[in-house]
C-alpha positions in Angstrom: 127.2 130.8 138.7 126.5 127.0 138.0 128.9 125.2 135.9 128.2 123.0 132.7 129.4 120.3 131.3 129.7 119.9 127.3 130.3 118.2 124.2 131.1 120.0 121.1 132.6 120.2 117.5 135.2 122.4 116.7 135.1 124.1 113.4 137.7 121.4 112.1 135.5 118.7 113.2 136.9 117.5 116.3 135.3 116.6 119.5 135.9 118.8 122.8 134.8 118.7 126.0 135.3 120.8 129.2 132.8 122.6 131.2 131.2 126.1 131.4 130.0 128.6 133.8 126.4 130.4 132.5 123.3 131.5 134.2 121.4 128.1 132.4 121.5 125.6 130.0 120.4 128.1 127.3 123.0 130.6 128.1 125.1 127.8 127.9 125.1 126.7 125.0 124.8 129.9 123.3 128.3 130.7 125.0 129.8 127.9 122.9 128.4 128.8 119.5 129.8 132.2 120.2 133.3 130.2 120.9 132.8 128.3 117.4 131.9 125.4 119.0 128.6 123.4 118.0 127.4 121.6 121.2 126.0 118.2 121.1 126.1 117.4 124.6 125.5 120.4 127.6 124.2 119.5 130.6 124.7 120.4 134.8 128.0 120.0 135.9 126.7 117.7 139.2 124.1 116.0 136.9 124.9 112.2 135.7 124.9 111.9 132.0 121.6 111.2 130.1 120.6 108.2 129.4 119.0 107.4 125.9 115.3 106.2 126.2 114.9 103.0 124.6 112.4 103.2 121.8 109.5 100.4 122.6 107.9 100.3 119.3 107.7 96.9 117.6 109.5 95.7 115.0 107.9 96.4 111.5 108.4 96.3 108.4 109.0 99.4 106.6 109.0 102.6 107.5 107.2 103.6 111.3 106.3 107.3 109.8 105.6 107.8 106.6 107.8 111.4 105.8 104.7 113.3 105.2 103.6 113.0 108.4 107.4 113.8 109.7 107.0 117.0 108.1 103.3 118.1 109.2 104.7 117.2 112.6 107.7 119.4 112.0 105.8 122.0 110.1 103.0 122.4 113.3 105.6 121.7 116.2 107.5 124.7 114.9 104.4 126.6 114.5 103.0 126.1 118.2 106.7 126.8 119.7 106.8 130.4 117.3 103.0 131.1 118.9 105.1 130.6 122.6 103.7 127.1 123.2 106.2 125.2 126.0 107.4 122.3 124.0 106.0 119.8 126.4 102.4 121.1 125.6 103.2 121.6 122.0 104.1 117.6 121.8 101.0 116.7 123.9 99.2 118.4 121.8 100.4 116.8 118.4 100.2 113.7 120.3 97.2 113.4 120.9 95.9 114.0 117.2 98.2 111.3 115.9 96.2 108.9 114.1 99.2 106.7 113.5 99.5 104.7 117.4 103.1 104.1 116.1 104.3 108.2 115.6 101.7 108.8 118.8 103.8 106.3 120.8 107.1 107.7 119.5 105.9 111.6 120.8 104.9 110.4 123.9 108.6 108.7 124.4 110.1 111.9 123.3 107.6 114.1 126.0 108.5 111.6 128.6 112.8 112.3 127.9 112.1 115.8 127.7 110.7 115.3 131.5 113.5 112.9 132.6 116.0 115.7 131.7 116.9 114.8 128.1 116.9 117.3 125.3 114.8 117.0 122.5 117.8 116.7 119.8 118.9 113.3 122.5 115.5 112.1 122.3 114.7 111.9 119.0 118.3 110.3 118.1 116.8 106.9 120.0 114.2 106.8 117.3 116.6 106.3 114.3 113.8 104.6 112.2 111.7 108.0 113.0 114.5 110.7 113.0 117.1 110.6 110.6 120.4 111.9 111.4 120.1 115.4 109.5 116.9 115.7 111.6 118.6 115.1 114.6 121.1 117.4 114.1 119.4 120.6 112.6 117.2 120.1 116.4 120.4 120.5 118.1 121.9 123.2 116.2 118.7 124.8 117.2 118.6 124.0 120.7 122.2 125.5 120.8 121.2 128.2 119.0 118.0 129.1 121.1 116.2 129.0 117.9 114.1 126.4 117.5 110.8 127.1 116.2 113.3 128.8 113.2 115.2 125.8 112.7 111.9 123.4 112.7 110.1 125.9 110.0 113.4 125.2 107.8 113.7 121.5 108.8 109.4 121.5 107.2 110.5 123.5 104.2 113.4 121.0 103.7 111.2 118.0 103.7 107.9 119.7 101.9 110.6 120.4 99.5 112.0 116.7 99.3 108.6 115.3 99.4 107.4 117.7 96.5 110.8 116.4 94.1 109.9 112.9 94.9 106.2 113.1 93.9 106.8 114.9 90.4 108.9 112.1 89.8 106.6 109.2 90.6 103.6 111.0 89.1 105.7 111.1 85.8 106.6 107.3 85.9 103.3 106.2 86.9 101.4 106.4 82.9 105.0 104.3 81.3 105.0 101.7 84.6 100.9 101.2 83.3 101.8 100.7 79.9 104.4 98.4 80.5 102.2 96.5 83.0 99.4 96.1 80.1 101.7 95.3 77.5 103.2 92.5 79.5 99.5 91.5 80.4 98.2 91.1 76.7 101.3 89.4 75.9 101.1 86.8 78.7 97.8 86.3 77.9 98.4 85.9 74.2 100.8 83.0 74.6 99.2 81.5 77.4 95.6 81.4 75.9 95.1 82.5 72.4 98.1 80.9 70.6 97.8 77.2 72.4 94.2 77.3 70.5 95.8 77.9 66.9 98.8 75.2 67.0 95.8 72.6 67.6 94.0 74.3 64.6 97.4 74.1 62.3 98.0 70.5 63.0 94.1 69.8 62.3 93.9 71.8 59.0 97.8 71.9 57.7 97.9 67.9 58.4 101.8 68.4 58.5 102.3 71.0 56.4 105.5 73.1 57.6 104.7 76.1 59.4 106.3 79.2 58.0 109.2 80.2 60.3 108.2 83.4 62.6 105.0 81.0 62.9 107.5 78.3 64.1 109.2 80.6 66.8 105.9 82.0 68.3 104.7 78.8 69.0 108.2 77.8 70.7 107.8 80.7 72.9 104.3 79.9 74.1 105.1 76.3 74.7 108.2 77.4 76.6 106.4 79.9 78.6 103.3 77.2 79.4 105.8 74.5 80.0 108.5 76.6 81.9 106.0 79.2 84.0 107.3 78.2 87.2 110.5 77.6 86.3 110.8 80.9 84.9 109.4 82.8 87.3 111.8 80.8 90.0 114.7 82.3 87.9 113.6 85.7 87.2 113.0 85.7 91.3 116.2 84.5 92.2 117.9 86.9 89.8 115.8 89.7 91.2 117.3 88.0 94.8 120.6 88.1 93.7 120.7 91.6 92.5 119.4 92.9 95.3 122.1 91.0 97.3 125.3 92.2 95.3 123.1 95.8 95.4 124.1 96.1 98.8 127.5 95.3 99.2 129.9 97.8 99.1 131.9 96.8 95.6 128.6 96.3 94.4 127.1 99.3 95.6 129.5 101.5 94.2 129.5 99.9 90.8 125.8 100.3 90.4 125.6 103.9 91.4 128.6 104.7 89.0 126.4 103.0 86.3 123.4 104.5 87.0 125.2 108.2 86.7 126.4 106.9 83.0 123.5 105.4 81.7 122.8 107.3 78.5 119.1 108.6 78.9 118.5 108.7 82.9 122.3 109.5 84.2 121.8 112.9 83.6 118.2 113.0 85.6 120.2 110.9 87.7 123.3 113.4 88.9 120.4 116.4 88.7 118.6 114.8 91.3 121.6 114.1 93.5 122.7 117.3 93.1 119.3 119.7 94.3 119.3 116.7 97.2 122.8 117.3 98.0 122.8 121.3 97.5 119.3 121.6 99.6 120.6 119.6 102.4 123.7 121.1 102.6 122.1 125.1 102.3 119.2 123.5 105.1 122.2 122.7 107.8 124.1 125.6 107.4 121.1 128.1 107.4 120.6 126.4 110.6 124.0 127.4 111.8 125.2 123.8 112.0 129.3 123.6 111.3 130.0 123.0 107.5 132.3 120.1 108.1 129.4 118.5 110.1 126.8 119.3 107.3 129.1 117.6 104.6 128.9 114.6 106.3 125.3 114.8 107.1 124.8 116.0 103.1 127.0 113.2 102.2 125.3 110.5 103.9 122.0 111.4 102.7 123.0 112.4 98.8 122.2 108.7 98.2 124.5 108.1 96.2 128.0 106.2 96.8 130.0 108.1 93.8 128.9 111.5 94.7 129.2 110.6 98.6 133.0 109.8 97.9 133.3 113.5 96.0 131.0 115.3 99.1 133.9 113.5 101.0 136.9 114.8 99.4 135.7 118.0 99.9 135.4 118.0 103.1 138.6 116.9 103.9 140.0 120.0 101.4 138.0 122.0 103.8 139.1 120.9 107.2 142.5 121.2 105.7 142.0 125.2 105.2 140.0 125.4 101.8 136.9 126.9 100.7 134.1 124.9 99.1 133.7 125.8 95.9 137.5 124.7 94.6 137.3 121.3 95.7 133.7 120.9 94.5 135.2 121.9 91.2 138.1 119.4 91.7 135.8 116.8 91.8 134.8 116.6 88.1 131.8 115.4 89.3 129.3 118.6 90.0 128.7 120.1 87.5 130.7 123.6 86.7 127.4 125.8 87.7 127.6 124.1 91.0 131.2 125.6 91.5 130.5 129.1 90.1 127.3 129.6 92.6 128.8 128.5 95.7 132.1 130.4 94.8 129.8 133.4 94.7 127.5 132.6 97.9 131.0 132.0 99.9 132.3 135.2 98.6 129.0 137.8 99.9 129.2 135.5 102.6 125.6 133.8 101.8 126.1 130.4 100.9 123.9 128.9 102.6 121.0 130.7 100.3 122.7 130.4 96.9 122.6 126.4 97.8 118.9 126.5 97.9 119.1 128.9 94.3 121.1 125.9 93.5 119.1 123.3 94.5 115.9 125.4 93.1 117.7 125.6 89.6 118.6 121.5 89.2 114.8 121.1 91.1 113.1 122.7 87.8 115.8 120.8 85.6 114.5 117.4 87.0 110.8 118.6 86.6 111.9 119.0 82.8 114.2 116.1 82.4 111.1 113.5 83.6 108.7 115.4 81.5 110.8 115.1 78.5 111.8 111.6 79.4 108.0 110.2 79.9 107.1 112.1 76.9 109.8 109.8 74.3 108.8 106.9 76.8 104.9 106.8 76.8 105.3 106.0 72.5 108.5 104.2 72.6 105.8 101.3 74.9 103.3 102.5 72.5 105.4 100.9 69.7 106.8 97.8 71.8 103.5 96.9 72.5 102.3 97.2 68.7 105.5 95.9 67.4 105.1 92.4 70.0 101.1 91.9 69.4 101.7 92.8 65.4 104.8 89.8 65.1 102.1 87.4 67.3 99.2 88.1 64.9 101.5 88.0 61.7 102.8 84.8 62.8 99.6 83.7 63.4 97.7 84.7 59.9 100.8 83.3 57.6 99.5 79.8 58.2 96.0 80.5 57.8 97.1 82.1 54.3 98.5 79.0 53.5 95.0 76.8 54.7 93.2 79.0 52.2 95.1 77.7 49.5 95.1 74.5 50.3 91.7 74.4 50.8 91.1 76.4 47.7 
């Protein structure tokens, strides 16, 4: 019987290797999950280890595949392997109807691994920029597993899912982001154009006359902004610069996501949306039979938040130490009690991994409700910043002309 080399995770998260005798590569690695092992490396004993194809795609900007195409890929890829497509054919065929040349390149790299020996799972992790880790990963539980079609259907449903949170909450930002745009058009163009014209029509008719006060600081604004444009726009870009410096630092990192959880109107949408990313990943990985201390790191490196990362992290150490989830979840104080209570009860009828998709369903709608009720005290809170700015301009600017009546009168 041929002999198999292997790399795998124990339940406790630590890397073994050794070697195994099975009929094939298939029967291989299902011999290892039935050991408790998850396999990230199994190939011929005789066979010299595989070596990563290079990814030859230029350097962009941005991202290389947009994640909607990721998950149509996903979505059909699983779809032609369920109908009993050979996964060579099955990426030829998606291939070839690329219309991006950059995602078209990238499958034909992955087809030509597959052929050189590699797995798929080893091929797609030397396309970072294209395959995130969590991807990667859920394609080799599958391989292990021998399910694979199964494992891409959940890895589509993750990212549909993903894709679906992300869009109800741009399409609720996008009406206040207008307004805001507008009202910082008409006053720009207010300052710049219309009040310039009645400071020379002031001095002309008042012939010295002091302006009345609010009149006096309007017209100091405009001449600042005429005068100071560029200056100003130098320092609101190198603040913009700055921040975004400090942003990614670690200190600074942390402080800014531990803000953005306590802000008083969006640190609740905030932690809900942290939370269903957190809970779906997590339920996605182990539904795909990948080790739960490897899917808290996975889930904690793609929460996206530093603060709740650091809490995903402590719990995984509680759990490689012997405990379940649900008490150090709890011990967090960070997740919210529901979190706790649902897991307790999926770990207990031994079907956590579904009552962390319940979960992330649940905070799911509460985000849908949070940025509705948010845009909805927004959209007239602008309403009324815009009236309040463009009401103080043309008050400023009718005070003096109250005062040319009278003189003239």
């Amino acid at each position: 019987m041929p002999s198999f080399t292997y790399t795998a995770i124990d339940p406790r998260g630590a890397e073994q290797a050794g070697s195994i005798e099975a009929a094939d590569l298939k029967q291989a690695a299902a011999a290892l999950g039935e050991k408790g092992l998850f396999p990230t490396v199994v190939q011929p004993a005789a066979a010299t280890p595989t070596k990563r194809v290079a990814s030859r795609q230029p350097f962009t900007f941005g991202r290389v595949v947009a994640p909607k195409e990721l998950a149509v890929f996903t979505r059909q890829l699983g779809t032609l392997l369920r109908a009993g497509l050979p996964l060579l054919r099955g990426l030829e065929v998606l291939g070839k109807q690329q219309a991006n040349p950059r995602f078209r390149q990238t499958i034909d790299e992955l087809g030509g691994a597959i052929r050189s020996g590699s797995t798929l799972s080893d091929a797609m992790q030397a396309h970072p920029r294209v395959f995130v880790r969590i991807y990667v990963n859920m394609i080799r539980a599958g391989e292990a597993g021998g399910a694979l079609d199964r494992v891409l259907d959940r890895l589509a449903g993750f990212q549909e899912k993903s894709l679906q949170l992300q869009g109800r909450i741009g399409a609720a930002l996008v009406y206040p982001v207008v307004v805001l745009g507008v009202a910082l058009a008409i006053l720009a163009g207010l300052l710049l154009l219309v009040v310039p014209k009645f400071k020379q029509i002031f001095a002309d008719l008042l012939r010295g006359a002091p302006l009345p006060p609010l009149t006096r600081a309007v017209l100091a604004v405009s001449e600042s902004v005429q005068h100071h444009a560029l200056l100003l726009g130098v320092l609101l870009a190198a603040a913009v610069a700055l921040f975004t410096v400090l942003r990614r630092t670690p200190a600074g990192t942390r402080i800014y996501d531990a803000l953005l959880l306590r802000l008083p109107l969006f640190g609740g949408l905030v932690l809900r949306t942290v939370v269903a990313r957190f809970a779906r990943t997590l339920g996605t990985l182990l539904g795909s039979d990948v080790p739960i201390l490897s899917a808290l790191l996975i889930a904690r490196d793609t929460c996206g938040n530093v603060r709740i990362g650091a809490a995903i992290l402590q719990v995984h150490d509680r759990v490689k130490e012997g405990a379940s989830v649900a008490r150090p979840l709890e011990d967090t104080r960070v997740f919210p009690p529901l979190v706790g209570s649902m897991v307790e009860v999926g770990e207990q009828t031994g079907q956590l991994a579904e009552m962390l998709n319940k979960v992330a369903d649940i905070y799911e709608e509460e985000v849908d409700t949070a940025v509705a009720g948010l845009s909805s005290l927004i959209e007239p809170l602008l309403i009324l910043f815009l009236a309040f700015v463009v009401g103080t301009i043309v008050v400023a600017l009718f005070l003096p002309i109250i005062r040319i009546v009278q003189l003239l009168s």
